[in-house]
Backbone as CSV, one residue per row, in Angstrom:
resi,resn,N_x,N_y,N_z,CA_x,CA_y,CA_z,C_x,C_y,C_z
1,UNK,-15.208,10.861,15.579,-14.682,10.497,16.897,-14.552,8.977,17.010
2,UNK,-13.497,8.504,17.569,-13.286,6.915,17.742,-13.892,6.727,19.419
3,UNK,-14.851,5.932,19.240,-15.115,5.671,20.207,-15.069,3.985,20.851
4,UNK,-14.637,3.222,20.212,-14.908,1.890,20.319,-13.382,1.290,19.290
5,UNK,-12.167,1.228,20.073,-10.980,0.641,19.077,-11.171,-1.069,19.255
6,UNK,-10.455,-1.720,18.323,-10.368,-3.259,18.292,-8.519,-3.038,18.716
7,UNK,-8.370,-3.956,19.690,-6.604,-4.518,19.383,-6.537,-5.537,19.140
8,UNK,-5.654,-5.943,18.737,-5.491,-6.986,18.314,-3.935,-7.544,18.975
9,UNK,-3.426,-8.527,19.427,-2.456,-8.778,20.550,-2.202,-10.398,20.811
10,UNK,-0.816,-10.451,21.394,-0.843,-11.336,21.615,-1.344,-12.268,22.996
11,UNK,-1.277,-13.245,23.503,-1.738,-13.732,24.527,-0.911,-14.684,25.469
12,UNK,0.082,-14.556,25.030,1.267,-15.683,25.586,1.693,-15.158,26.799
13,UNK,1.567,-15.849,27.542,2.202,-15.651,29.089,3.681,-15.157,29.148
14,UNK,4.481,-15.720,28.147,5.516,-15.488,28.770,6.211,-14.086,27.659
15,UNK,5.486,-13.587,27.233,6.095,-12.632,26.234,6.837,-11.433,27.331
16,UNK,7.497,-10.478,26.116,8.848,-9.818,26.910,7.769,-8.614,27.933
17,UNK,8.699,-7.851,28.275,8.450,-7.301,29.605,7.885,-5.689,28.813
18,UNK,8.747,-5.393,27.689,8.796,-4.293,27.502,7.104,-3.954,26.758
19,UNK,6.919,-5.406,26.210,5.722,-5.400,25.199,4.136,-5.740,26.232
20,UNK,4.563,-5.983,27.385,3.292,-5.795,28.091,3.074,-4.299,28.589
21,UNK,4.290,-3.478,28.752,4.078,-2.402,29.538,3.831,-1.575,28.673
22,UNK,3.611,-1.976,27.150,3.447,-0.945,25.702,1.486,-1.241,25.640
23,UNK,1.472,-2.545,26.024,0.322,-2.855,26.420,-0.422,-2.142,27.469
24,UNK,-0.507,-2.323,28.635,-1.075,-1.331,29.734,-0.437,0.163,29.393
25,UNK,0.052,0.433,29.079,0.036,2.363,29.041,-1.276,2.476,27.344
26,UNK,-1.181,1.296,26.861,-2.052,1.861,25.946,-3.847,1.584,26.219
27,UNK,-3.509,0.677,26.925,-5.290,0.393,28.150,-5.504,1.321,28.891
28,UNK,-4.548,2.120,29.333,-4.861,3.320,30.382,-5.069,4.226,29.650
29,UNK,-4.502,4.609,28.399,-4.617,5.766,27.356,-6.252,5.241,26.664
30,UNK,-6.550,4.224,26.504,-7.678,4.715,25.937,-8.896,4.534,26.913
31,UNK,-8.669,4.399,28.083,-9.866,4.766,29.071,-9.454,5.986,29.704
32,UNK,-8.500,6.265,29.935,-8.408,8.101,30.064,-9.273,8.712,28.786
33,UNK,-9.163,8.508,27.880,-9.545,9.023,26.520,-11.506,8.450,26.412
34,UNK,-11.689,7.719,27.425,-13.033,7.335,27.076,-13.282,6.822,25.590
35,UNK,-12.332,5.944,25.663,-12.369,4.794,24.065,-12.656,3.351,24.801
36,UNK,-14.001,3.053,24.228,-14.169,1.727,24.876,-13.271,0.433,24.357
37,UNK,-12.374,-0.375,24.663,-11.461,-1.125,24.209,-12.262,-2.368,23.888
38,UNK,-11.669,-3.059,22.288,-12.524,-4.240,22.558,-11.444,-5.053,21.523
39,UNK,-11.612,-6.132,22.281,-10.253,-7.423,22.401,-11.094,-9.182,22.131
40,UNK,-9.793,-9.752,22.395,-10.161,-11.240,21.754,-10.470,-11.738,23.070
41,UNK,-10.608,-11.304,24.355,-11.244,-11.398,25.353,-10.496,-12.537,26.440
42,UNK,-8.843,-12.538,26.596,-8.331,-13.775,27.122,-7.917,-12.689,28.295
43,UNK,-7.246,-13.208,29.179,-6.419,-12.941,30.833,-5.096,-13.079,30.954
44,UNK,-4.657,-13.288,29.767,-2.950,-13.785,29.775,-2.251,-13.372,28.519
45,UNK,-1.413,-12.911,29.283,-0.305,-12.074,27.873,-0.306,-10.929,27.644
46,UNK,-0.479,-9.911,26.391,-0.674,-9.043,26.212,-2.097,-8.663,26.548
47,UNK,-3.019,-9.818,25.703,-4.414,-9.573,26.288,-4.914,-8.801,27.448
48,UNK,-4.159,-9.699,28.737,-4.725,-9.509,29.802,-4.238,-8.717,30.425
49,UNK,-2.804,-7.756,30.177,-2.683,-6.698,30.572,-2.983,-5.421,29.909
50,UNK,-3.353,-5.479,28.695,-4.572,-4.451,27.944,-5.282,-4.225,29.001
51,UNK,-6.244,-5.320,28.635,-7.708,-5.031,29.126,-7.589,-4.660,30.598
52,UNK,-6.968,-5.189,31.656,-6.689,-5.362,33.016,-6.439,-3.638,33.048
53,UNK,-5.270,-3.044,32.652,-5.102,-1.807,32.924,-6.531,-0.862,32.276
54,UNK,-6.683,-0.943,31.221,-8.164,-0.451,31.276,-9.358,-0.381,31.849
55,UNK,-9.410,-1.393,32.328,-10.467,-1.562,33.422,-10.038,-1.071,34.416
56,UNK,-9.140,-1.223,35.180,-8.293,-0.399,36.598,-8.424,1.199,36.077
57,UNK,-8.325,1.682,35.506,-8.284,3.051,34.764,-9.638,3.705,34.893
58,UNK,-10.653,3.135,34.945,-11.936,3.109,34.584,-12.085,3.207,33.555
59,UNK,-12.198,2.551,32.433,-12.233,2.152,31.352,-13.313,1.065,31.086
60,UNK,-14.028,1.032,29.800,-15.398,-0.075,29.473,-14.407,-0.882,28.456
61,UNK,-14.647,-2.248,28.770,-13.726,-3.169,28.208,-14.731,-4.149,27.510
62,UNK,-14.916,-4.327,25.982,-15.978,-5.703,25.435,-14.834,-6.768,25.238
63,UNK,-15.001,-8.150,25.244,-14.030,-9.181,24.834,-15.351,-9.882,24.485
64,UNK,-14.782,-10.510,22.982,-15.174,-11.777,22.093,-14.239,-12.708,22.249
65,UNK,-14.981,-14.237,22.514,-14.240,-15.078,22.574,-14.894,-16.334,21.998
66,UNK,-14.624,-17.640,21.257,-15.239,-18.254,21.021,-15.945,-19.277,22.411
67,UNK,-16.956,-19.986,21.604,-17.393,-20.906,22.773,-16.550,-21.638,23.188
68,UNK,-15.417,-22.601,22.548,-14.486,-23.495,22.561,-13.201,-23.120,23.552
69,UNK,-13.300,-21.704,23.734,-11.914,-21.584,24.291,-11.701,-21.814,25.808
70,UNK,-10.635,-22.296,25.939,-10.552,-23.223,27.858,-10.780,-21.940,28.768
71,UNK,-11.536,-22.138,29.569,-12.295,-21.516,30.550,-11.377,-20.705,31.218
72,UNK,-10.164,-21.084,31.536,-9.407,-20.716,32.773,-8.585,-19.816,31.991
73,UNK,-8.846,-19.382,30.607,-7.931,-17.591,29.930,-8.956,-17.116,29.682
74,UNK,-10.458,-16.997,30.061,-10.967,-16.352,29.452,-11.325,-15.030,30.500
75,UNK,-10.963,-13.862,30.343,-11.409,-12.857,31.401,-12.773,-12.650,31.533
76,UNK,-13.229,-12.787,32.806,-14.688,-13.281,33.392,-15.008,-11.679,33.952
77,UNK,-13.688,-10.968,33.959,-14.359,-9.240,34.801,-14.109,-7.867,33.626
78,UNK,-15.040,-8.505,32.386,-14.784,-7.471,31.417,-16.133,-6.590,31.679
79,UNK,-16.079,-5.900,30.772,-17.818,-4.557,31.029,-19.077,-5.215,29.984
80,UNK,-18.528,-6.261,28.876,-18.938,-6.964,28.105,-18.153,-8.471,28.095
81,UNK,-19.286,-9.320,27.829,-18.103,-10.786,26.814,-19.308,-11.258,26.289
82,UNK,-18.809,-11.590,24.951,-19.110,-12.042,23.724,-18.778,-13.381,23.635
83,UNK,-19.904,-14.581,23.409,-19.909,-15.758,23.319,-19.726,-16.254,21.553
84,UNK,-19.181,-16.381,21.020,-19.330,-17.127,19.743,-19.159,-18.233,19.196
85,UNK,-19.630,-18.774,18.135,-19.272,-20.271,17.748,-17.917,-20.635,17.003
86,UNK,-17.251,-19.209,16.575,-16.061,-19.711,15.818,-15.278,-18.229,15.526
87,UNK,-13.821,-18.889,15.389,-12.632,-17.425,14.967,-12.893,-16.583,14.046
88,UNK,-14.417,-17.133,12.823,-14.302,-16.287,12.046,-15.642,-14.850,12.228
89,UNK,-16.757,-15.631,13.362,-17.622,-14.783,14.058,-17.081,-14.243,14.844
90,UNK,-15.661,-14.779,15.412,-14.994,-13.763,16.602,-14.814,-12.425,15.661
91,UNK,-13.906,-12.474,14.849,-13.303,-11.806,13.653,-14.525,-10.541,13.494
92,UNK,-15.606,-11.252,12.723,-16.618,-10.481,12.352,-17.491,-9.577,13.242
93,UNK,-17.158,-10.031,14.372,-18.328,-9.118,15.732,-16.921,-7.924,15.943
94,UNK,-15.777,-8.235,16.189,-14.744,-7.539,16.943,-15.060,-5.838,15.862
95,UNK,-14.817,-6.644,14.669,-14.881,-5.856,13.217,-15.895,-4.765,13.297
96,UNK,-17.324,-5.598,13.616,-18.593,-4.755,13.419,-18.428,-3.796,14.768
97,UNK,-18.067,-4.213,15.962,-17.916,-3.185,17.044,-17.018,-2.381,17.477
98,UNK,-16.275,-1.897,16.273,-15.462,-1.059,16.565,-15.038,-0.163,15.454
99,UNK,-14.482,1.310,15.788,-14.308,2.026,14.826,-13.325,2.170,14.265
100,UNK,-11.819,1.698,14.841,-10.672,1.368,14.732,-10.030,0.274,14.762
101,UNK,-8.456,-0.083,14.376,-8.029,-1.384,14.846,-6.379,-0.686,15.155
102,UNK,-6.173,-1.538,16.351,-4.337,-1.721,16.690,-4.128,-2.616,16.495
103,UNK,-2.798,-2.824,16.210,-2.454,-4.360,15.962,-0.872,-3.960,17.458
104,UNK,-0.960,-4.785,18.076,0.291,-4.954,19.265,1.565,-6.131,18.752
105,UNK,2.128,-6.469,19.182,2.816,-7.543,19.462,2.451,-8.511,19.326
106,UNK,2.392,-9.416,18.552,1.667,-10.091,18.516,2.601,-11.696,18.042
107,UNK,1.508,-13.196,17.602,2.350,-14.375,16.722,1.231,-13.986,15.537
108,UNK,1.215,-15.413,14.786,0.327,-15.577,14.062,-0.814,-15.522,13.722
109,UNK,-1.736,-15.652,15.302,-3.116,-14.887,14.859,-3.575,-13.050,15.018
110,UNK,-2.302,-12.181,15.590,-2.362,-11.063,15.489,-1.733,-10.839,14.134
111,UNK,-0.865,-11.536,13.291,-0.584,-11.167,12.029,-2.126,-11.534,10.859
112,UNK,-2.496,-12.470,11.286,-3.570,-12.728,10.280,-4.806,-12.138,10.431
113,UNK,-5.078,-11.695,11.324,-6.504,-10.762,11.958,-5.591,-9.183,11.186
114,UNK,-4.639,-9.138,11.105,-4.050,-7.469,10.456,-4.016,-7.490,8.983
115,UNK,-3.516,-8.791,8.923,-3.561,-8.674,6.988,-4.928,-8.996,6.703
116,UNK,-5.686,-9.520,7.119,-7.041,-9.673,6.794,-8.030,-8.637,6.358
117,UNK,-7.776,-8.174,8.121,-8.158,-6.398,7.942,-7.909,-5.663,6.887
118,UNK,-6.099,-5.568,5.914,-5.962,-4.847,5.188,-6.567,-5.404,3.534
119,UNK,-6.608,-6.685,3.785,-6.961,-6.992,2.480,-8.475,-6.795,1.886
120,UNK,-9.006,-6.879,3.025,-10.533,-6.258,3.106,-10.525,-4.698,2.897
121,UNK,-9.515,-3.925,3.354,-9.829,-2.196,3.051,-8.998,-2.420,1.577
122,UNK,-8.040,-3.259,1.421,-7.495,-3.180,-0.107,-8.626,-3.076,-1.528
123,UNK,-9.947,-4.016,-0.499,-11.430,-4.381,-1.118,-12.177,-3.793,-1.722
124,UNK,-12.349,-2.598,-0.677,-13.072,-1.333,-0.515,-14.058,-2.116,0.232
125,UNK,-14.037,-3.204,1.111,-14.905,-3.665,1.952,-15.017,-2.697,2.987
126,UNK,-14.180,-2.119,3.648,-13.979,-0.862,4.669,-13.243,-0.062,4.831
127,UNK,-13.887,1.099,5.215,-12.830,2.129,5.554,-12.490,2.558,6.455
128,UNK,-12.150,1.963,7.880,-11.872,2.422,9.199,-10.732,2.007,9.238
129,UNK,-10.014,3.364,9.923,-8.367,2.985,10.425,-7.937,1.739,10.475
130,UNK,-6.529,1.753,10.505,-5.828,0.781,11.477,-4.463,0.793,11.476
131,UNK,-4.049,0.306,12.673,-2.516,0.960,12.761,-1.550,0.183,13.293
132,UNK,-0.433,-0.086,13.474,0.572,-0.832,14.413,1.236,0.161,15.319
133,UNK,1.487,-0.376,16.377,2.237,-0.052,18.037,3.546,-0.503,17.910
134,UNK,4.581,0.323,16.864,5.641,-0.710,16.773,6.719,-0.524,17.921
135,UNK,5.845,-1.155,18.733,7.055,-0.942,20.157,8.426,-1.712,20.061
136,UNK,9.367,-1.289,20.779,10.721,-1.697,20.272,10.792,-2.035,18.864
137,UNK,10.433,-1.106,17.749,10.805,-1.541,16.536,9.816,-3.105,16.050
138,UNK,8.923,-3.581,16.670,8.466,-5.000,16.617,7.960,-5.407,15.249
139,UNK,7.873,-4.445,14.754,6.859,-4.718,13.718,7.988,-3.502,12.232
140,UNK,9.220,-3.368,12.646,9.708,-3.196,11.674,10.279,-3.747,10.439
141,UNK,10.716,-4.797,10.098,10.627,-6.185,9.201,9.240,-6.159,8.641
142,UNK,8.404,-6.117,9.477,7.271,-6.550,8.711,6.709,-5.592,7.471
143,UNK,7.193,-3.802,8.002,6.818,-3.211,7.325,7.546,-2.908,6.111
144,UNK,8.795,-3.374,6.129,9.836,-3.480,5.226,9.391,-4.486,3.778
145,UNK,9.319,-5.660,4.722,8.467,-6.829,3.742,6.775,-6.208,3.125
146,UNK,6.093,-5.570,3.695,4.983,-4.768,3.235,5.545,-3.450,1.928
147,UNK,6.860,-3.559,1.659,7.297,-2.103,0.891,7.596,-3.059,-0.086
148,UNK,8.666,-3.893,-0.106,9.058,-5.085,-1.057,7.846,-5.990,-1.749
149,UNK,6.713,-6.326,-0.890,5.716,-6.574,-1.819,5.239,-5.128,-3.149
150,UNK,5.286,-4.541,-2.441,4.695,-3.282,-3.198,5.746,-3.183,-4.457
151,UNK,7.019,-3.004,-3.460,8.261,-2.723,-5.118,8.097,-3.893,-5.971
152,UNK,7.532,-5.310,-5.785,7.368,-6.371,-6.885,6.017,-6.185,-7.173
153,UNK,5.212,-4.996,-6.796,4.208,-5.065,-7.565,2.892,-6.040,-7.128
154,UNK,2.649,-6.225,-6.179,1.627,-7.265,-5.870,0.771,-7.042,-5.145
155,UNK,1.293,-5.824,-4.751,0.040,-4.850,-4.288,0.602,-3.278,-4.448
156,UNK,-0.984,-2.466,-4.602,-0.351,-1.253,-5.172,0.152,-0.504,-4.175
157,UNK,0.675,0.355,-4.379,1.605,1.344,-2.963,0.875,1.971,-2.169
158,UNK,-0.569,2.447,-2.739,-1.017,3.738,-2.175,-1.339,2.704,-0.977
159,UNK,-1.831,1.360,-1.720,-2.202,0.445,-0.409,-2.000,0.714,1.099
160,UNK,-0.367,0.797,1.073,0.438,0.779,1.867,-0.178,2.180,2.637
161,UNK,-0.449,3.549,2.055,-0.756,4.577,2.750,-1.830,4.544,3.976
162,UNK,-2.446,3.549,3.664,-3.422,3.518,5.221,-3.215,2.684,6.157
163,UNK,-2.152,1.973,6.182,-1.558,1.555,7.115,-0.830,2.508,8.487
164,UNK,-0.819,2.970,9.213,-0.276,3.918,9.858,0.464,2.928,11.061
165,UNK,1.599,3.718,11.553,3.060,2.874,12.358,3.246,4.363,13.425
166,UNK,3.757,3.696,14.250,4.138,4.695,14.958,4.762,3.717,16.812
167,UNK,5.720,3.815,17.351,6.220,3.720,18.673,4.954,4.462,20.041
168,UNK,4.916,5.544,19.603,4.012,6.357,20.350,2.399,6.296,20.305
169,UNK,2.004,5.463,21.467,0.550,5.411,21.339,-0.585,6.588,21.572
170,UNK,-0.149,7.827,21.761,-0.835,8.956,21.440,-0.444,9.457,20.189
171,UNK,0.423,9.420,19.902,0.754,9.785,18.247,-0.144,8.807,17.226
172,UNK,-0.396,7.580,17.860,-1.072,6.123,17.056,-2.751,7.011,16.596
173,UNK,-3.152,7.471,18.102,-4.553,7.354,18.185,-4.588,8.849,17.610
174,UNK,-3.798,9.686,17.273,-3.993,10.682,16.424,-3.932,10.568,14.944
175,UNK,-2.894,9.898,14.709,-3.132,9.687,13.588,-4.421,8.657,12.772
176,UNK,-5.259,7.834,13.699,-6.295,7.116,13.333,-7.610,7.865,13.867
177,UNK,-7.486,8.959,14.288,-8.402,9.941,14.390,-8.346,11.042,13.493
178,UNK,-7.680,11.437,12.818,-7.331,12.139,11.830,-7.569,11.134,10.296
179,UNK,-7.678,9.960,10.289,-7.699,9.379,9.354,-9.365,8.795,9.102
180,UNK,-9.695,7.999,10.605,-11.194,8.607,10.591,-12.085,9.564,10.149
181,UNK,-11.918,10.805,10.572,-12.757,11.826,10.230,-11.935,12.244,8.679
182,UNK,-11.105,12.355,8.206,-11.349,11.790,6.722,-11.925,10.956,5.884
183,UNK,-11.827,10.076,6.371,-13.018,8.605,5.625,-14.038,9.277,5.346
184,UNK,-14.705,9.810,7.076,-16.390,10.363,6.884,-16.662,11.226,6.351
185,UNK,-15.384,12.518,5.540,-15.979,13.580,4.735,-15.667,13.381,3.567
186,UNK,-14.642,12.245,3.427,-15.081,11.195,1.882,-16.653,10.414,1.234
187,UNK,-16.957,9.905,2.145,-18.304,9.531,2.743,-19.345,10.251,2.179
188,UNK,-19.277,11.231,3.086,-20.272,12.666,2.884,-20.185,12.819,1.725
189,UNK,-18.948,13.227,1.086,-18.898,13.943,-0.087,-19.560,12.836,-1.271
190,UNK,-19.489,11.794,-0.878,-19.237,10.194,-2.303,-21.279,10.127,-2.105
191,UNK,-21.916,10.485,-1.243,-23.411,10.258,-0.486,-23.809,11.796,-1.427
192,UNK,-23.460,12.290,-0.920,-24.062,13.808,-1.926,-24.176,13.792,-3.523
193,UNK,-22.941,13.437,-3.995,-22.665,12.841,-5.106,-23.725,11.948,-5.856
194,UNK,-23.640,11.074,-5.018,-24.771,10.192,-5.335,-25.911,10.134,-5.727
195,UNK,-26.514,11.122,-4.743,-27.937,11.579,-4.780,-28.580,12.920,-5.702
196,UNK,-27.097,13.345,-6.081,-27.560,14.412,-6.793,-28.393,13.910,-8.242
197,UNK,-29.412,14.977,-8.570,-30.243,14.877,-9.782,-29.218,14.409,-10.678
198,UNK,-29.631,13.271,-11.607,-28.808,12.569,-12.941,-27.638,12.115,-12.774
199,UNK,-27.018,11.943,-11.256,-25.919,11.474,-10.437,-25.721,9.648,-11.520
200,UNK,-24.818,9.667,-12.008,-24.250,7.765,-12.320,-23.098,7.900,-11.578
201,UNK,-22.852,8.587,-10.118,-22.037,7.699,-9.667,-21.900,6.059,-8.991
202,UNK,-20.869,5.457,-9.229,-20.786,3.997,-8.877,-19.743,3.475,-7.932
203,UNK,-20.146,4.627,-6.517,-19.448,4.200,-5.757,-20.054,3.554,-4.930
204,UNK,-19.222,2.281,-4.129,-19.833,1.922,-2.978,-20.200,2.330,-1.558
205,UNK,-21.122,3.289,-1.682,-21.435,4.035,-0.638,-21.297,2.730,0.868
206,UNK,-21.550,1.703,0.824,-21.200,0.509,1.765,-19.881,0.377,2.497
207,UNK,-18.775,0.567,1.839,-17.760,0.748,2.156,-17.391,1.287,3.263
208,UNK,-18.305,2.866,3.295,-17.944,3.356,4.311,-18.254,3.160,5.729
209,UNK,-18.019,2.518,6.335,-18.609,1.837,7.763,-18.628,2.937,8.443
């Protein structure tokens, strides 16, 4: 069960109209759903209409934010906020508290918090979902350029298979619930394995978060 997703989003005030309202229907979907949402913790942009409609929803909202960041984006009426010293403890708490990741609309630090993510499950550092919201197509280029790396070979394809895409944010959270509870009877099965009498398996049972 996903109980705790990460998004990941952009924060710009002035972004388009269509990509905030892909935003709040998906804050209301996961506090209808009793998924606690947890974000980079700002009031403006995509951010702040995430979290904002989730919370209106009745929804439990955590935001991480560093210590440094200017006072006046930081949302002060979350259910949690997370104080940290830097982007890469932001990174690492968001990571550890949650069982999933979305990636929204995003610039440059929603692209680098996603490839990060994947290069770490490329790792076998983890195995929890993660997915894109490709509302209006947003994130189609990108996944194109994610196939073309693969056809030159620079990363392997299957790579590409746990990436999951989708327009539809109930179709999103099914398919990363379905991909979840696979991990964990990989898990199970790789833990049994393990322990069995004269077992040399050499897997990283760690992996599995």
């Amino acid at each position: 069960m996903l109980e705790r997703i990460c998004v990941f989003c952009g924060s710009r005030a002035d972004a388009g109209t269509r990509y905030l309202e892909a935003s709040r229907d998906l804050g209301r979907l996961l506090a209808e759903r009793g998924v606690t949402l947890v974000y980079g913790g700002a009031n403006t942009g995509l951010m702040g209409d995430l979290a904002e409609a989730a919370l209106q929803a009745g929804g439990r909202v955590i935001g991480v934010v560093p210590e440094w960041f200017p006072a006046h984006i930081i949302h002060r009426g979350l259910s949690e906020l997370h104080m940290v010293p830097s982007i890469h403890k932001r990174k690492q708490m968001m990571r550890d508290l949650s069982d999933a990741f979305i990636a929204l609309p995003g610039g440059l630090g929603t692209l680098e918090e996603l490839t990060e993510l994947m290069a770490r499950a490329q790792l076998g550092i983890h195995r929890k979902p993660y997915g894109l919201l490709n509302t209006s197509g947003y994130f189609s280029s990108f996944l194109a350029f994610l196939e073309h790396i693969a056809d030159e070979s620079f990363i392997e394809c299957g790579s590409l298979g746990a990436l999951h895409a989708s327009e539809d944010p109930k179709a999103l959270l099914k398919l990363l619930a379905e991909s979840r509870q696979s991990a964990s009877q990989t898990a199970a099965a790789a833990e049994t394995l393990a322990n069995a009498p004269g077992s040399r398996s050499r897997i990283n049972l760690k992996a599995a978060e």
